[in-house]
C-alpha positions, 0 to 999 in steps of 0.5 A: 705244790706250795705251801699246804693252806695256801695251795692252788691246785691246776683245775683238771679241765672241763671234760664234759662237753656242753650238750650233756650238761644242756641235758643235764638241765632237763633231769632233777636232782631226785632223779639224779640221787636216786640214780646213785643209789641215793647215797651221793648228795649233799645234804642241808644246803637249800636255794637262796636265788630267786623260786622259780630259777633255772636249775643249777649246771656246771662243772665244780672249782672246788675250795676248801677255806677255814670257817668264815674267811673267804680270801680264797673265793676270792681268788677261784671268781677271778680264776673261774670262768663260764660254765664253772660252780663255785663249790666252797668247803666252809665246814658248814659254819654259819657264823660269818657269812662267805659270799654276798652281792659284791662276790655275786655281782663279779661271779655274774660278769665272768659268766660263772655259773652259780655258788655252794657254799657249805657256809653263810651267805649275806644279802639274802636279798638279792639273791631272793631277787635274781635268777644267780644260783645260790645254795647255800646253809644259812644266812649271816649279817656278819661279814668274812675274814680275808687272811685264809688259809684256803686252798683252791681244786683241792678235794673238799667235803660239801653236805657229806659229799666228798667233791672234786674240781671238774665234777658236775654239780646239779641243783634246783629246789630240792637241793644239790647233786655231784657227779664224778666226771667219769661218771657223768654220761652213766648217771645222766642216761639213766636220769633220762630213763628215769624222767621218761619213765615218771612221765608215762606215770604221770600221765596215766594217774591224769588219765585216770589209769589204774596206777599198779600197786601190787609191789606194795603188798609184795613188800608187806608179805616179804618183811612180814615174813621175816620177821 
């Protein structure tokens, strides 16, 4: 078990096969949210990797450290591997930074697949400047402690959202989603149904088609009547 601040959990695996997070690289993360009723998403984190990237997939190695030291981060890069999400607990304090290039770079060659952290980041720029998914809360020129505690696959909270190793973490422009493993095959083929579905509306607002919008006086007439 070890020493409570100090514990590194054993990560419960990777159970969801590769091709549905390749699906889950075609859906966004509204989509995604408003499959879960909207109340499952963390919120105040924003992207720091270059506009345009792909979208952040992978499965969360979760860790949980006291604000403004990263001495456990360290340890998940060196235990993670490809496919995984850095997901860090840092009690959203943005004081001291957690992550920088150094921890980018070696998360990079063990084909790690992107950072959260409810924290600080620090040399903004180069994850301005490449495609490595970083979220994060905000920016820090003032560097991390290294004594812990920490502890790592542990439950943690990230932007309001209680999240365990081995849940699929999504993220793009509009911000990051978690999704219980057991969960994932549920949500995602709703998410397809919903991305189909906000295509063919699409594409008859292109067309000029009318665009139905009586829901919209139905509401109206419903609260009203309320009242």
């Amino acid at each position: 078990m070890g020493k409570i601040g100090f514990r590194i959990q054993q990560h419960p695996g990777r159970s969801i096969d590769a091709e549905t997070l390749v699906q889950y690289s075609t859906v966004g993360s509204a989509q995604i949210s408003d499959c879960m009723g909207r109340l499952y998403g963390a919120v105040g984190l924003k992207p720091f990797h270059r506009p345009g990237s792909a979208r952040l997939v992978g499965t969360a190695v979760t860790v949980k450290v006291r604000p403004g030291d990263n001495l456990m981060i360290h340890k998940a890069i060196a235990l993670a591997g490809a496919g995984d999400v850095i997901v860090v607990d840092g009690g959203g304090e943005q004081t001291n930074a957690l992550v920088g290039e150094l921890m980018y770079m070696q998360a990079l060659g063990r084909g790690i697949a992107g950072f959260v952290i409810d924290g600080a980041i620090r040399d903004a720029d180069t994850f301005f400047q490449n495609d490595f998914p970083c979220f994060g809360r905000g920016i820090s020129h003032r560097g991390p402690y290294k004594e812990g505690p920490g502890e790592i696959n542990v439950p943690v909270c990230i932007g309001g959202q209680v999240v365990n190793a081995g849940d699929v973490v999504v993220g793009d422009a509009d911000g990051v989603v978690f999704i219980a493993a057991a969960d994932a095959h549920h949500v995602l083929a709703q998410a397809l149904e919903k991305e189909s579905a906000e295509d063919e509306t699409k594409k008859k607002i292109l067309g000029g088609g009318s665009n139905d919008k009586s829901w919209i006086d139905a509401v109206i007439a419903r609260k009203g009547e309320a009242l």
